[in-house]
MDAnalysis code that builds the backbone (N, CA, C; Angstrom):
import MDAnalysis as mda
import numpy as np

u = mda.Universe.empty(456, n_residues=152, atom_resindex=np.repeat(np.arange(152), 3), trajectory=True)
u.add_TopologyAttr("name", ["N", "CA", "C"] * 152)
u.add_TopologyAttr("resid", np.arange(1, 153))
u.add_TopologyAttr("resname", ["UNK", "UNK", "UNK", "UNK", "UNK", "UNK", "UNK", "UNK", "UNK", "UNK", "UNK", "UNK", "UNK", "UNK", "UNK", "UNK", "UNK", "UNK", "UNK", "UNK", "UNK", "UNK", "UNK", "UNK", "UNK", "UNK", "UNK", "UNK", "UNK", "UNK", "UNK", "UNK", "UNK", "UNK", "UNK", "UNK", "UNK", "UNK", "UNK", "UNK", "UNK", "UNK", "UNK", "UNK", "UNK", "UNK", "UNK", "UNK", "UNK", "UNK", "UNK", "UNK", "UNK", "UNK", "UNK", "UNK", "UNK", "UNK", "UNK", "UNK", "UNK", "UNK", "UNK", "UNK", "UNK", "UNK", "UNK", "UNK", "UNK", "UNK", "UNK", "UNK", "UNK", "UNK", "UNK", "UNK", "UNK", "UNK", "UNK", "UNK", "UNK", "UNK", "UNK", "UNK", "UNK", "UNK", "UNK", "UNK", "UNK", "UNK", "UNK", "UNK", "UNK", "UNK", "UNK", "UNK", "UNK", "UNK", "UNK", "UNK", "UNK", "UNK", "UNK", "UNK", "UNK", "UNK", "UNK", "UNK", "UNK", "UNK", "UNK", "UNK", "UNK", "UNK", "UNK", "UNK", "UNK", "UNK", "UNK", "UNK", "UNK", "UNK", "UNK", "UNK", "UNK", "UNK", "UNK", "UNK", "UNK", "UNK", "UNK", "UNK", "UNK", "UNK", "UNK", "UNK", "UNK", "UNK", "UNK", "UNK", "UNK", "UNK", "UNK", "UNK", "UNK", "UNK", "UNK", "UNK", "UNK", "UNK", "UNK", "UNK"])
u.atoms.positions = np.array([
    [-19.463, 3.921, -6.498],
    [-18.855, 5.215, -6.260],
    [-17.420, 5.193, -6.798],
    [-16.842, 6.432, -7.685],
    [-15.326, 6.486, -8.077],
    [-14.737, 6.730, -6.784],
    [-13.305, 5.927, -7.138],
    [-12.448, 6.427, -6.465],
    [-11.832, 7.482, -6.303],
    [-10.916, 8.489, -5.046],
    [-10.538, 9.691, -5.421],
    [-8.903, 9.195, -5.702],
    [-8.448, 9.453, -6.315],
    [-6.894, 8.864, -6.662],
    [-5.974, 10.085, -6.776],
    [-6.606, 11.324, -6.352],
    [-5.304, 12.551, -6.218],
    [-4.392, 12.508, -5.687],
    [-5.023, 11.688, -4.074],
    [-3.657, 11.460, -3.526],
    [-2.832, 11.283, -4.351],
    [-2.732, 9.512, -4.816],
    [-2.087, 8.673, -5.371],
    [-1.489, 9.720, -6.306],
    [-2.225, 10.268, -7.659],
    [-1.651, 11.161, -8.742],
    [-0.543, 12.417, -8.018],
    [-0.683, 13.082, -7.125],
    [-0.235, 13.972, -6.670],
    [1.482, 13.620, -6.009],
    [1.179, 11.931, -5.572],
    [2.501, 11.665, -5.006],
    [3.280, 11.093, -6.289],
    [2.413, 10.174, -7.072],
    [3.587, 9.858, -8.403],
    [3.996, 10.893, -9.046],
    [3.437, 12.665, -9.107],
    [4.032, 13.732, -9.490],
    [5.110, 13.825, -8.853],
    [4.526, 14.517, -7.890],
    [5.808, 15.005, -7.154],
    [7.248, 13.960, -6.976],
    [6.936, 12.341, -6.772],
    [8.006, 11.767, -6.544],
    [8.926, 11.666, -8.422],
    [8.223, 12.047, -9.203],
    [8.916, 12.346, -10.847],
    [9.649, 13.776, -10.278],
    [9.105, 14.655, -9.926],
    [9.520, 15.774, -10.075],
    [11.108, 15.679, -8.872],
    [11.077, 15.351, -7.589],
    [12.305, 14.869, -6.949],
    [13.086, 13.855, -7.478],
    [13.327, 13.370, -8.664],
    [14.365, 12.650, -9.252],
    [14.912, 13.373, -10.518],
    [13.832, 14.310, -11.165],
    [14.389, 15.401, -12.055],
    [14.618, 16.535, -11.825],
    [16.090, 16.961, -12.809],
    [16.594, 17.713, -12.651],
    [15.878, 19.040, -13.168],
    [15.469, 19.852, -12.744],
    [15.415, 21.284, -13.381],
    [13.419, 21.150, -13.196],
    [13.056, 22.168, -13.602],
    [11.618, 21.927, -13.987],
    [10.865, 21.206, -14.560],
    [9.418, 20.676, -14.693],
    [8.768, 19.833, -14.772],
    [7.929, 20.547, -15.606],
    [7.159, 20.778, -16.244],
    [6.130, 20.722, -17.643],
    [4.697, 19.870, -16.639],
    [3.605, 20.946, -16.845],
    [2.651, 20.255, -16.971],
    [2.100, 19.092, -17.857],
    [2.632, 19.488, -19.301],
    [2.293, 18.321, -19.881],
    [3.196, 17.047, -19.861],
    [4.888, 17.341, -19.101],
    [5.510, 16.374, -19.053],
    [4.571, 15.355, -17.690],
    [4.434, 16.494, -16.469],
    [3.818, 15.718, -15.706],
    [2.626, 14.702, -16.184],
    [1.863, 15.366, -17.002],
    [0.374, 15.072, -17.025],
    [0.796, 13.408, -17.956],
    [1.949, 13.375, -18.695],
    [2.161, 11.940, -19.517],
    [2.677, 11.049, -18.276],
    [3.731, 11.702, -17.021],
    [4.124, 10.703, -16.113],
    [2.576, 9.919, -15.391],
    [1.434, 11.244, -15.230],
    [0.574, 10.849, -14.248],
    [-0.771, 10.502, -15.735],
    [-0.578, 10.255, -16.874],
    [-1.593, 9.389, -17.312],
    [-2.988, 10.519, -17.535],
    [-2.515, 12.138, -17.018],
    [-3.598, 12.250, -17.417],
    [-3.671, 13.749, -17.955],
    [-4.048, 14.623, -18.106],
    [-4.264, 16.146, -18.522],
    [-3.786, 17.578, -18.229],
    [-3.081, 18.210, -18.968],
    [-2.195, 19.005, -18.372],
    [-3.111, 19.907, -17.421],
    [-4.197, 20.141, -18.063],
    [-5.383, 21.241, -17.130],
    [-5.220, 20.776, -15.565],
    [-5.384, 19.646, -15.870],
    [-5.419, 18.666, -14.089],
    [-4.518, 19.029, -13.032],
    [-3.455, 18.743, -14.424],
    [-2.204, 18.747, -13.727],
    [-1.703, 20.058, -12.855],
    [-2.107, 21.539, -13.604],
    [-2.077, 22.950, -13.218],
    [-2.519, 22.871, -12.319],
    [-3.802, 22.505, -11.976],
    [-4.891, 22.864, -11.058],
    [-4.605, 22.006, -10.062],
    [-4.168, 20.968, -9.546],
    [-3.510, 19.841, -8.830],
    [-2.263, 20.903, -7.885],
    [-1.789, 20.990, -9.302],
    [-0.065, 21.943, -8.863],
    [-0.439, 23.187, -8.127],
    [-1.582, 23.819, -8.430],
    [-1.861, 25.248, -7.810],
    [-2.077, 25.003, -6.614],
    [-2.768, 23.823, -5.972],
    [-2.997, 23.630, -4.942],
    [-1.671, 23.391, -3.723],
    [-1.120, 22.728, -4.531],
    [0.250, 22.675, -3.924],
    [1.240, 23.932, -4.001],
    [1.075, 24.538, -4.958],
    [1.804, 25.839, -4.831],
    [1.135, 27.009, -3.807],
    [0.139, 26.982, -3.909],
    [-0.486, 27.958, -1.955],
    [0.060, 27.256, -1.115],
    [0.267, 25.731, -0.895],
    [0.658, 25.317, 0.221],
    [2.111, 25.546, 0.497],
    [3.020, 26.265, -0.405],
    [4.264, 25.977, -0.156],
    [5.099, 25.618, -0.815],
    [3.913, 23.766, -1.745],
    [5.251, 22.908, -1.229],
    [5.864, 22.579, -2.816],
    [5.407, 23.352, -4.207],
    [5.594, 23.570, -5.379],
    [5.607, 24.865, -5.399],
    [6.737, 25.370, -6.530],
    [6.637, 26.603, -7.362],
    [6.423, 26.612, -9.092],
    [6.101, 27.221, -9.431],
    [6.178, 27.191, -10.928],
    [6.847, 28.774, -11.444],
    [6.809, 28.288, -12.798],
    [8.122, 29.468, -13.492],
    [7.358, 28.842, -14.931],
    [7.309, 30.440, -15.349],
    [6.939, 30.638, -16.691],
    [7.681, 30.517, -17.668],
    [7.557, 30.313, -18.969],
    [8.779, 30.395, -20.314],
    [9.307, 29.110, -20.661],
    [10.408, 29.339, -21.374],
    [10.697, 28.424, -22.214],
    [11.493, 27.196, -21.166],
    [11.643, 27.880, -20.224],
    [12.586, 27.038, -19.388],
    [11.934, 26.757, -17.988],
    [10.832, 26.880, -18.151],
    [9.703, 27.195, -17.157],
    [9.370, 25.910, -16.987],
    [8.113, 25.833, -15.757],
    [7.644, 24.481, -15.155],
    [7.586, 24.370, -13.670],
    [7.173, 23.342, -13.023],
    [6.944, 23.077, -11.626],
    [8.526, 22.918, -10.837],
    [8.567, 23.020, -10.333],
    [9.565, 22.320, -8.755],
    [9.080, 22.346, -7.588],
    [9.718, 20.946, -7.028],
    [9.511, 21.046, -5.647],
    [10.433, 22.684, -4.863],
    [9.179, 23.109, -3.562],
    [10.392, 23.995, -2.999],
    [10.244, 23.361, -1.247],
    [9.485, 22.762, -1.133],
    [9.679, 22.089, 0.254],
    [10.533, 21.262, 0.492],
    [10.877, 20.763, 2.052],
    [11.669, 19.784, 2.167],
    [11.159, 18.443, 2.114],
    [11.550, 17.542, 1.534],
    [10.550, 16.069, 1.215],
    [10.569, 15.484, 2.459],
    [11.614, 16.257, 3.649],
    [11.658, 15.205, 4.615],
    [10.565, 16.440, 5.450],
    [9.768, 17.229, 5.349],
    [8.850, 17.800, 6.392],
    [6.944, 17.558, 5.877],
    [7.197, 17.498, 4.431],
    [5.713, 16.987, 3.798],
    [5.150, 15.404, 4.396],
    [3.691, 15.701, 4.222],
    [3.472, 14.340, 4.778],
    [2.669, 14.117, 3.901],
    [1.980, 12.581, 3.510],
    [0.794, 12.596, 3.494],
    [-0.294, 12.938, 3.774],
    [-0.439, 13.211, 4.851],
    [-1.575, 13.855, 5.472],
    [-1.695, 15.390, 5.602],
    [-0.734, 15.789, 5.100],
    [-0.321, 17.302, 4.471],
    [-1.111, 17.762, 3.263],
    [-0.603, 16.408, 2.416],
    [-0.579, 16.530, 0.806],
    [-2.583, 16.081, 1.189],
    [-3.048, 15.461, 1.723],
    [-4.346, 14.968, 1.601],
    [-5.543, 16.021, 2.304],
    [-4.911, 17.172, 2.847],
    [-5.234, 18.246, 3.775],
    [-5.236, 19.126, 3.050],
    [-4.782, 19.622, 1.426],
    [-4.440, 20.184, 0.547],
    [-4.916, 19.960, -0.529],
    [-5.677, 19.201, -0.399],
    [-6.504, 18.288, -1.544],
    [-7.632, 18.219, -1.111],
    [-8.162, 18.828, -0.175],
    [-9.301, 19.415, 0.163],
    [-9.397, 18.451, 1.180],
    [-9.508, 17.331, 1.715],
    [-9.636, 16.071, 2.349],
    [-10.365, 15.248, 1.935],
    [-10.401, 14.722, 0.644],
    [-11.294, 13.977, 0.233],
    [-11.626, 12.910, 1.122],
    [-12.752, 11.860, 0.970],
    [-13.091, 11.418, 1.530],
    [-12.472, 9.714, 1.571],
    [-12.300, 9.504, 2.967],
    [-11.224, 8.286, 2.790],
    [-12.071, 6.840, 2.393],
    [-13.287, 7.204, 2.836],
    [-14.314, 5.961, 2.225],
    [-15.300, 5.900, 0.897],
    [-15.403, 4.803, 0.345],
    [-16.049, 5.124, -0.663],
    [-17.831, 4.048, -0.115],
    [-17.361, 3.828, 0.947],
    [-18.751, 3.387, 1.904],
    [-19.147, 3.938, 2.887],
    [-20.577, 4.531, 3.125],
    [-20.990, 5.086, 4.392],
    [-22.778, 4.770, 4.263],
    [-23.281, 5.196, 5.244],
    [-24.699, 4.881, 5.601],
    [-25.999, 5.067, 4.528],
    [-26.596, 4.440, 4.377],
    [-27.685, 4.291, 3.361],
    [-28.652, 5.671, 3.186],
    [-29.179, 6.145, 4.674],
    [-29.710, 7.036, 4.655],
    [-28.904, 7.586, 6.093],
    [-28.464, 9.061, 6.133],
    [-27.937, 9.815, 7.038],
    [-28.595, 10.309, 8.104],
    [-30.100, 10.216, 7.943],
    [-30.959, 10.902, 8.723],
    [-32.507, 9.966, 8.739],
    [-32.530, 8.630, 9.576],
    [-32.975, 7.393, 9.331],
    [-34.031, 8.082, 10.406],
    [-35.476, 7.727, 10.193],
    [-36.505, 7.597, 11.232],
    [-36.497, 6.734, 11.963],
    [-36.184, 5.515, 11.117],
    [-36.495, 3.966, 11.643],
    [-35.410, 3.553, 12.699],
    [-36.066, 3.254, 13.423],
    [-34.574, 2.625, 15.138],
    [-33.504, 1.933, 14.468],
    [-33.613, 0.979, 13.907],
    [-32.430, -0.416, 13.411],
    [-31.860, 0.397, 12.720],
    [-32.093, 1.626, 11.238],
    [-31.520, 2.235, 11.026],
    [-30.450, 3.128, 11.850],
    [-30.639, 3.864, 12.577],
    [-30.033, 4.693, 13.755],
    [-29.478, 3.903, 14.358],
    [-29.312, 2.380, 14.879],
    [-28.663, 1.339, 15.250],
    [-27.811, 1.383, 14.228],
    [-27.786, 0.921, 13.137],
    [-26.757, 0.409, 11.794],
    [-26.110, 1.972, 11.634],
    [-26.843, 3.060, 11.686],
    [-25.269, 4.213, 11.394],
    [-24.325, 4.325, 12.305],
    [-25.018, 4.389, 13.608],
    [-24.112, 4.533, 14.967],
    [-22.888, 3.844, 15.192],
    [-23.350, 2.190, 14.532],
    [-21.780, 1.171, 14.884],
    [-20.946, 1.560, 13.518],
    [-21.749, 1.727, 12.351],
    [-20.916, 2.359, 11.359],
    [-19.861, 3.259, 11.314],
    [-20.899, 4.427, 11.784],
    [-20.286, 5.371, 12.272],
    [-18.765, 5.653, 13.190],
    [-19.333, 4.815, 13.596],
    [-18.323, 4.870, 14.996],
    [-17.172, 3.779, 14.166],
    [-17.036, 2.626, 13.386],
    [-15.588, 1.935, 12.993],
    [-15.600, 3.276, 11.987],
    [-16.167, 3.594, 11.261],
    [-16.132, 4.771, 10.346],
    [-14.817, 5.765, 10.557],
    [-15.199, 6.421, 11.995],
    [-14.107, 7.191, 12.577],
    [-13.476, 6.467, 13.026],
    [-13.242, 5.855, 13.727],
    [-11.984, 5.137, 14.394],
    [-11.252, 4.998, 12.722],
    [-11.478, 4.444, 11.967],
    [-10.697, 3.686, 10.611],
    [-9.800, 5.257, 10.229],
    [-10.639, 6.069, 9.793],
    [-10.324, 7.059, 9.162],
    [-9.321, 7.717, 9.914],
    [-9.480, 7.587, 11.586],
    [-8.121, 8.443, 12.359],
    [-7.331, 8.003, 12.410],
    [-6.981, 6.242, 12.499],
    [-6.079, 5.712, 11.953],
    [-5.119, 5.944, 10.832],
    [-6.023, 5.698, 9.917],
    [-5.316, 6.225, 8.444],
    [-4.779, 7.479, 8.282],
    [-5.433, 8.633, 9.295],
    [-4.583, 9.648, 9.001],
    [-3.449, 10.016, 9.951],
    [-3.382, 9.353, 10.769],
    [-2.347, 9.269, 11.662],
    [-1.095, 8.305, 11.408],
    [-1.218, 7.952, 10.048],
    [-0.413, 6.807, 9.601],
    [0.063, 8.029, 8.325],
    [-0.895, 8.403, 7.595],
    [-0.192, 8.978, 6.459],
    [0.250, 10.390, 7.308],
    [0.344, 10.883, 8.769],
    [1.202, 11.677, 9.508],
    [2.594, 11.755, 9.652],
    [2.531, 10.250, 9.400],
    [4.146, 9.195, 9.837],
    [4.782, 9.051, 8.668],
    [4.438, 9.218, 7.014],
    [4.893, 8.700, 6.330],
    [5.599, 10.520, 5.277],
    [6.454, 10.567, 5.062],
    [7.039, 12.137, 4.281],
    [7.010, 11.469, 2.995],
    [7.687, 12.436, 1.866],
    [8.033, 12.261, 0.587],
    [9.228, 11.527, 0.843],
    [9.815, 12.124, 1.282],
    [11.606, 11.830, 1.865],
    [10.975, 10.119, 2.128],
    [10.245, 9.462, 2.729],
    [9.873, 7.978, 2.501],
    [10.130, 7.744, 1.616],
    [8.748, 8.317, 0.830],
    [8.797, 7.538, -0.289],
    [9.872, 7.858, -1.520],
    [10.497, 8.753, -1.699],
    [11.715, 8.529, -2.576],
    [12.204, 7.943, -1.994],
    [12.657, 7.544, -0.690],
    [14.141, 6.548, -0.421],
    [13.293, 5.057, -0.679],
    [12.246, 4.639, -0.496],
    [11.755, 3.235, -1.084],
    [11.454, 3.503, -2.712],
    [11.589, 4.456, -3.726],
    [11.507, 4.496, -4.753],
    [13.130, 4.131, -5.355],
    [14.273, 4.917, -4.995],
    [15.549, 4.598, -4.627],
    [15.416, 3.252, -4.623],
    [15.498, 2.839, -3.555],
    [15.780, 1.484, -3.508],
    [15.454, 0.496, -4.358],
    [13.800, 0.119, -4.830],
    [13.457, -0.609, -5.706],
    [13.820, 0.047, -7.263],
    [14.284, 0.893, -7.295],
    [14.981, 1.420, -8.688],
    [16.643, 0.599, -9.147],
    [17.403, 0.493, -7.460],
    [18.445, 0.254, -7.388],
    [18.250, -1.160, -7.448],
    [17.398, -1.890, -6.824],
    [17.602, -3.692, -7.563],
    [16.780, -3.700, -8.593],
    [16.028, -2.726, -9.249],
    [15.767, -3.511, -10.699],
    [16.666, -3.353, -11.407],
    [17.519, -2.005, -10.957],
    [19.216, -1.791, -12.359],
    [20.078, -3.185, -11.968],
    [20.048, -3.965, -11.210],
    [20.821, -4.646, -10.751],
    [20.532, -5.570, -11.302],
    [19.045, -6.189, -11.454],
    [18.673, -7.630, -11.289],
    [18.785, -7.329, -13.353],
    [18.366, -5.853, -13.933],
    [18.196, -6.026, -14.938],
    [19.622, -5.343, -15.938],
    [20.000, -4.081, -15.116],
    [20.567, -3.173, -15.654],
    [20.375, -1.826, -15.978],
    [20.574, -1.321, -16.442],
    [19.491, 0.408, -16.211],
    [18.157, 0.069, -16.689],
    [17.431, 1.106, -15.699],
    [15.854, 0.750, -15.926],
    [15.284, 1.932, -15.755],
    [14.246, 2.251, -15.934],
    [13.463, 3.608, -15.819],
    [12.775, 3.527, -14.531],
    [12.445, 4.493, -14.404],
    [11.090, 5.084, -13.331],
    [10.140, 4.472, -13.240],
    [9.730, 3.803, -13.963],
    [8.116, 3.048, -14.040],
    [8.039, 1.894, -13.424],
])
């Protein structure tokens, strides 16, 4: 089974877009995030109903953040993304005749949810405003250890 990696794509956007100045380009985004400006729109639209992006047309046009990085969460941004699914493992057959089957989904089942409320009660705890200030930081000892350094 693929992985869903929007999250992931959606936060290395947005955390490009809070260190630059002025608007963002789908296709600038789509080279930070590796992948297609179409994506990238359709990614961004989602976030723009929610709030937490605007876009602007023209020559001077492009995305911005308009939320506060310190009120977004993960579990915001993953609630907005339809909720994809946090496992890429679950039960063989969903609707088992056989007993041992219905045994094996039930305990599944059950770490299944427990795991998943975890995880989203963790990416509850974690804002953008996080993760730029740990992006900050490891930006600030690689200029150090190296000298100016990029984003990557």
């Amino acid at each position: 089974m693929k992985r869903d990696s929007r999250l992931s794509s959606v936060l290395h956007a947005l955390l490009h877009m809070a260190e630059h100045d002025g608007p963002m380009t789908s296709e600038t985004l789509a080279e930070c995030m590796n992948t297609n400006p179409v994506v990238v729109r359709r990614t961004m639209g989602l976030l723009r109903e929610a709030g937490i992006v605007a876009s602007a047309r023209g020559h001077a046009g492009g995305w911005t953040i308009t939320a506060d990085l310190g009120t977004v969460t993960l579990r915001q941004l993953h609630e907005v993304l339809g909720e994809p699914a946090i496992f890429a493992i679950g039960n063989r057959n969903e609707t088992p005749d056989c007993l041992v089957e219905q045994s094996v989904n039930a305990a599944l089942d059950a770490a299944f949810t427990e795991a998943e409320a975890l995880l989203l009660d963790r990416f509850a705890d974690v804002t953008l405003a996080d993760l730029a200030a740990d992006f900050a930081r490891r930006h600030a000892e690689r200029r150090a250890r190296k000298g100016v350094g990029n984003a990557k």
